[in-house]
VOMARRO-240034 format. One line per 4 residues: their letters; for each residue x negated, y, z negated of C-alpha. Coordinates in steps of 0.02 Angstrom, whole numbers, plus 32768, in hexadecimal, padded with zeros to 4 digits. Layout:
# residues N
a) X,Y,Z ~ ... $
This chain:
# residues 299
xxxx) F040,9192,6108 ~ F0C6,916A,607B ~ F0B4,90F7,5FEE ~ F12C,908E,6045 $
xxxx) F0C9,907D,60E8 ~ F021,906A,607C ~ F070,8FD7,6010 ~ F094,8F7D,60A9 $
xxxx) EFDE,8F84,60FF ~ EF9A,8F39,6033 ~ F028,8EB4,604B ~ EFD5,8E88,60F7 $
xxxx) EF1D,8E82,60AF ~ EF52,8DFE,605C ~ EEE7,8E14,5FC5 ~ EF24,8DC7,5F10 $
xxxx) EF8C,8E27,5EC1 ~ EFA1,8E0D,5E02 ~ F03C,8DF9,5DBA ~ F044,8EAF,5D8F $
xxxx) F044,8EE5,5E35 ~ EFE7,8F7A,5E88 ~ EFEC,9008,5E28 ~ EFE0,90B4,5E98 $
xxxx) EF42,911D,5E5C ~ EF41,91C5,5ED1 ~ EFAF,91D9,5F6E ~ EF45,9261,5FCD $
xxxx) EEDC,9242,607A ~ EECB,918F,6028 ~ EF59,9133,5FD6 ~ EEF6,90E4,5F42 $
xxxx) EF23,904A,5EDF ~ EEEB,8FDF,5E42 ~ EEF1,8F23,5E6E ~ EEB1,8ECA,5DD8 $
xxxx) EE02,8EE7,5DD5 ~ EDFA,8F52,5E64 ~ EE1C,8FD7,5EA9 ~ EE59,8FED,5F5E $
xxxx) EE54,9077,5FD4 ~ EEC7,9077,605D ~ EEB3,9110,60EC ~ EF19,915B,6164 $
xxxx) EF19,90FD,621B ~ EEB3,917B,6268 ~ EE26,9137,62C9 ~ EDA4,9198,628C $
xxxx) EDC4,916B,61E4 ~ ED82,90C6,61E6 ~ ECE8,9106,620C ~ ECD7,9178,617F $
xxxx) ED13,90E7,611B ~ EC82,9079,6152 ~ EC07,9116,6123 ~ EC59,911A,607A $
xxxx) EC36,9063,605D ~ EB68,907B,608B ~ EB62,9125,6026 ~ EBB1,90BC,5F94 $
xxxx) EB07,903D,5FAA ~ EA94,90CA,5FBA ~ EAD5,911E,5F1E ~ EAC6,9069,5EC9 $
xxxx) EA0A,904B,5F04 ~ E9F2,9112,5EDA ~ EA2B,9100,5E18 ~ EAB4,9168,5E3A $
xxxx) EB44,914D,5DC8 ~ EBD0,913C,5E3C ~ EC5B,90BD,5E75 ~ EC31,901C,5EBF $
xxxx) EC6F,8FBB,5F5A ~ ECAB,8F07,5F2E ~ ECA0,8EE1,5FF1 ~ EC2B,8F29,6058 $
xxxx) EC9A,8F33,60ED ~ ED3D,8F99,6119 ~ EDD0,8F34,6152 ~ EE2B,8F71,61E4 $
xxxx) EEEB,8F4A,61BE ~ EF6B,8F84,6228 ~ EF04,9013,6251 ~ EEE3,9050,61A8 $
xxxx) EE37,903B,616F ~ EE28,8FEC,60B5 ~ EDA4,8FE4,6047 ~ ED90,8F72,5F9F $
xxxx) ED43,8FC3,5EF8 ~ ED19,8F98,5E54 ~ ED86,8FF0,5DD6 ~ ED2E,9041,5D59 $
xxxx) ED4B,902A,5CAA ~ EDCD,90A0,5C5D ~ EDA4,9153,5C3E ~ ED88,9188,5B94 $
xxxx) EDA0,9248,5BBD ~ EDC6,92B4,5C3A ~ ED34,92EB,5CB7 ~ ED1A,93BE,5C91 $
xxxx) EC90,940A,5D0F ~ EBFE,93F1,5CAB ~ EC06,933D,5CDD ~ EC09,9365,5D8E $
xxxx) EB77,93CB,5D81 ~ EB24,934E,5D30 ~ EB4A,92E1,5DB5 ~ EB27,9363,5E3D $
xxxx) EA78,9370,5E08 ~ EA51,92B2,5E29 ~ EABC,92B8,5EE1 ~ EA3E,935A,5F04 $
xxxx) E994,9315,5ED0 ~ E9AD,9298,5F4F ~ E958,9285,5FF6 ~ E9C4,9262,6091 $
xxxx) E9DB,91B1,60AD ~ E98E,91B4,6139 ~ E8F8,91CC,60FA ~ E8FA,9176,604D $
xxxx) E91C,90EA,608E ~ E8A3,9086,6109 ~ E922,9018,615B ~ E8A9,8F8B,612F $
xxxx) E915,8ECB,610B ~ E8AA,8EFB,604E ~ E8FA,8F97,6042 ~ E995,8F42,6024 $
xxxx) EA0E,8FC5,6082 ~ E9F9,8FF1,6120 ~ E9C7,90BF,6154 ~ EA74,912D,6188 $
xxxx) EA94,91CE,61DA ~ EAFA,9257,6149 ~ EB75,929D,61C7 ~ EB7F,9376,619C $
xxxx) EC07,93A5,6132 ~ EC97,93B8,61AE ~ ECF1,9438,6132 ~ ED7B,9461,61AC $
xxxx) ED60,93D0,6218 ~ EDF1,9385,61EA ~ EE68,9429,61E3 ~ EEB8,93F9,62A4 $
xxxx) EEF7,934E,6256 ~ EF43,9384,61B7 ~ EF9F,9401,6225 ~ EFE8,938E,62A0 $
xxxx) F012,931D,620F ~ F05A,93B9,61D7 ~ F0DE,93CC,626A ~ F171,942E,6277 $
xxxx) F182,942B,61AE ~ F10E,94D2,61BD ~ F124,9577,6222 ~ F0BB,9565,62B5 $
xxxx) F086,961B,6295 ~ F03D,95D0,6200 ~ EFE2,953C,6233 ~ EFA7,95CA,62D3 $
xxxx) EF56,9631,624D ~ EF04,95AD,61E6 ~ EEAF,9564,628F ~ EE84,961E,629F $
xxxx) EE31,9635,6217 ~ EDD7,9586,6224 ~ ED96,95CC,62CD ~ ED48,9671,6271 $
xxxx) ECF4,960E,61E6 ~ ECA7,9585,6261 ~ EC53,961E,62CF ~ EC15,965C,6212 $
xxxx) EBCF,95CC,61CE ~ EB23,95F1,61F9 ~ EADD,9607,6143 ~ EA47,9634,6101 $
xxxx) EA54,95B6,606A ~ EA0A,95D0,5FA2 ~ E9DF,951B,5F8A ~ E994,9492,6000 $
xxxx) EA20,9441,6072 ~ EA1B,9384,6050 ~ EAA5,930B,6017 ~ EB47,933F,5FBD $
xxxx) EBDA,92FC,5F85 ~ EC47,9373,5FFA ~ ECD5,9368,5F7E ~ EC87,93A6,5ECD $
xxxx) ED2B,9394,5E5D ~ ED54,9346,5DAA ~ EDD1,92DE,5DF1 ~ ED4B,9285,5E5B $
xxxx) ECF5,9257,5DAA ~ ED21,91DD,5D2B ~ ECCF,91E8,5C90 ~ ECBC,912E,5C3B $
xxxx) EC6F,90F3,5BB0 ~ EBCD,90F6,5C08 ~ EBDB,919A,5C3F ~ EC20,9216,5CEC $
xxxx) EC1D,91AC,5D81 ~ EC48,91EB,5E40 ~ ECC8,91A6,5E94 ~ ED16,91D9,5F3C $
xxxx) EC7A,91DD,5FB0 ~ ECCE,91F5,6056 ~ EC9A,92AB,606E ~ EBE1,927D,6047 $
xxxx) EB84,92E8,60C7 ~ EAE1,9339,60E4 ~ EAE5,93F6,60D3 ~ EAE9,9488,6078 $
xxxx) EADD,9463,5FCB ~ EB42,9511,5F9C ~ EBDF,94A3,5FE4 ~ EBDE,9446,5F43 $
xxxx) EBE5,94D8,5ED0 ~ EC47,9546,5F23 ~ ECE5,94BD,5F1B ~ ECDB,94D7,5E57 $
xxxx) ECC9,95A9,5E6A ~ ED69,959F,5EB8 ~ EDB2,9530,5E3C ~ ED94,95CE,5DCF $
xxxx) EDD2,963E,5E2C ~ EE6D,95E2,5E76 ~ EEA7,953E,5E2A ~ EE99,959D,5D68 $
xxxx) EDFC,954B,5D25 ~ EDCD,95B4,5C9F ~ ED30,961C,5C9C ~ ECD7,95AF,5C0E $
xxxx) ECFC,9517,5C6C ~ EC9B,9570,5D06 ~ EC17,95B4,5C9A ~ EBEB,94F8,5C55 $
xxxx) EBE2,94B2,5D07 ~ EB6E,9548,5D3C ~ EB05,951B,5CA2 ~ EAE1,9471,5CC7 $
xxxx) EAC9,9487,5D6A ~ EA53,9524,5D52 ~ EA9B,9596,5DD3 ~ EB42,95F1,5E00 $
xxxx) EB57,95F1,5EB3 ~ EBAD,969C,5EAA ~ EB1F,96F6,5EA8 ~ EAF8,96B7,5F64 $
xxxx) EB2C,971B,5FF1 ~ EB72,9683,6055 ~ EBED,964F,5FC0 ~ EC95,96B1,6026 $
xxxx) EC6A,9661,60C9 ~ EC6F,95AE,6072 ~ ED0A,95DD,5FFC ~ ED70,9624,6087 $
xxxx) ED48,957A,6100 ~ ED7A,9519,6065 ~ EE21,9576,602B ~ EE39,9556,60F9 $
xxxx) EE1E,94A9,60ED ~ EE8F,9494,6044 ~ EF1A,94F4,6094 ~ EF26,9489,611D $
xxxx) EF09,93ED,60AA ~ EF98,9406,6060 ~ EFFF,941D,60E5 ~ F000,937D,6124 $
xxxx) F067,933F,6091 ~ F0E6,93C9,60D1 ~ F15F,935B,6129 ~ F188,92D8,60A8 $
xxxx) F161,9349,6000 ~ F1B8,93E0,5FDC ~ F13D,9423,5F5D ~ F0B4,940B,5FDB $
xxxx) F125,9474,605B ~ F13E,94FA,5FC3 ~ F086,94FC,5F9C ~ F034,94F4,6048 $
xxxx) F0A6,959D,6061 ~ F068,95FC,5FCB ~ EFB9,95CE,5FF9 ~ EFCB,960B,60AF $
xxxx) F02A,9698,606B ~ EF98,96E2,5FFB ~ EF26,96BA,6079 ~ EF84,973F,60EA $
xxxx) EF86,979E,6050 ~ EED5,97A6,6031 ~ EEFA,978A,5F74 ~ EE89,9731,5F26 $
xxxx) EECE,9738,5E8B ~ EF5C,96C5,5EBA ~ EF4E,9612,5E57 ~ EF6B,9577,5EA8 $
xxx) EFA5,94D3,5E86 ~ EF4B,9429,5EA2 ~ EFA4,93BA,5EF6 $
């Protein structure tokens, strides 16, 4: 999905535009836009989508009626336009700094004191929000997608060895885990925080899942290691959260699934985006490699 193609399914919501116009956030597995007040999410036209959308939407209540600072749905239902699931959110107030790591720890450590939903809440018409399933974090589950999306842009041999590699880590994932599995974020990052005058608040709740709890930490390890977070940064995150997650045994398994899963992310952007095409290849390539020291580049 373009900006082009994303621009047309807002047109066709129909929802007031100021005079401004939409202004394009992030272009990634959502093309994002500021309308006004709000913000609006528009996904892919992939069917399974809007059902993660919909999950997003009652995660965003149960975080509410939890006192977890995080983005808020301004309608409780996804719209279904053209295919494309869309979702309407309250824009938060301008940041007043950048989000470092510490804040996601901070944040972290309210997502992992909760109980699943399933149990916190009663389900009850007094409860105010009704009881939901956490699907598990489906790390790679999306890997097949992003590589069809992918297409001929990519050597097959490639896209062969990334679905190989998703294979071996799937058979491994049987961890013995540090910390008690429960609910995570699934996508731990300081670009999923915004830090306003009241403080770090979560946004991006799609990947909220039930599972390993080391899933969380190890996305900001790796940010050390790969995407050239400095060691400092890395050391205040451990701090607040009170525990590196290098020092468990499982930490490779998770890191290699994820570097999977981030390869093949990226090459989905491959066919339209030649810096995706340049950057999905020198991921692959270190992969091959096994050179860890290699950096990468968000995208």
């Amino acid at each position: 999905m373009d900006e082009a193609r994303a621009r047309d399914v807002l047109d066709a919501a129909e929802l007031p535009v100021p005079a401004g116009g939409a202004r394009l956030l992030t272009l990634g597995e959502n093309a994002v836009f500021a309308v006004g007040e709000l913000v609006v999410k528009v996904g892919r036209a992939v069917p399974e989508l809007l059902a993660r959308a919909r999950r997003e939407l009652t995660v965003a209540a149960w975080l509410e009626k939890a006192g977890v600072p995080a983005v808020r749905a301004a309608e409780a239902e996804a719209r279904l336009v053209d295919g494309h699931p869309v979702t309407l959110w309250h824009r938060l107030p301008e940041a007043v700094r950048p989000a470092e790591p510490r804040d996601v720890a901070a944040l972290l450590r309210l997502v992992h004191e909760l109980d699943s939903p399933s149990d916190s809440l009663s389900g009850s018409p007094s409860s105010g929000s009704p009881s939901f399933e956490l699907p598990r974090r489906e790390l790679l589950g999306g890997v097949e997608r992003w590589l069809r999306l992918a297409g001929d842009a990519i050597d097959p041999a490639d896209a062969d060895y990334l679905r190989e590699r998703r294979d071996g880590f799937a058979a491994a994932a049987a961890l013995t885990p540090h910390l008690t599995p429960g609910p995570i974020h699934g996508d731990a990052l300081p670009r999923n925080v915004v830090v306003g005058p009241s403080g770090p608040v979560l946004v991006d709740l799609e990947t909220f899942s039930s599972d390993l709890r080391e899933h969380d930490l190890v996305v900001m390890a790796l940010s050390r290691d790969r995407y050239g977070l400095s060691p400092e940064a890395y050391d205040g995150f451990v701090s607040v959260y009170g525990w590196d997650v290098r020092e468990w045994e499982g930490c490779a398994v998770l890191r290699g699934a994820r570097e999977t899963a981030s390869c093949a992310w990226v090459a989905q952007h491959a066919p339209a985006n030649p810096k995706a095409l340049a950057e999905f290849r020198r991921r692959v390539a270190s992969l091959r490699d096994g050179d860890a020291t290699v950096r990468w580049y968000p995208f």
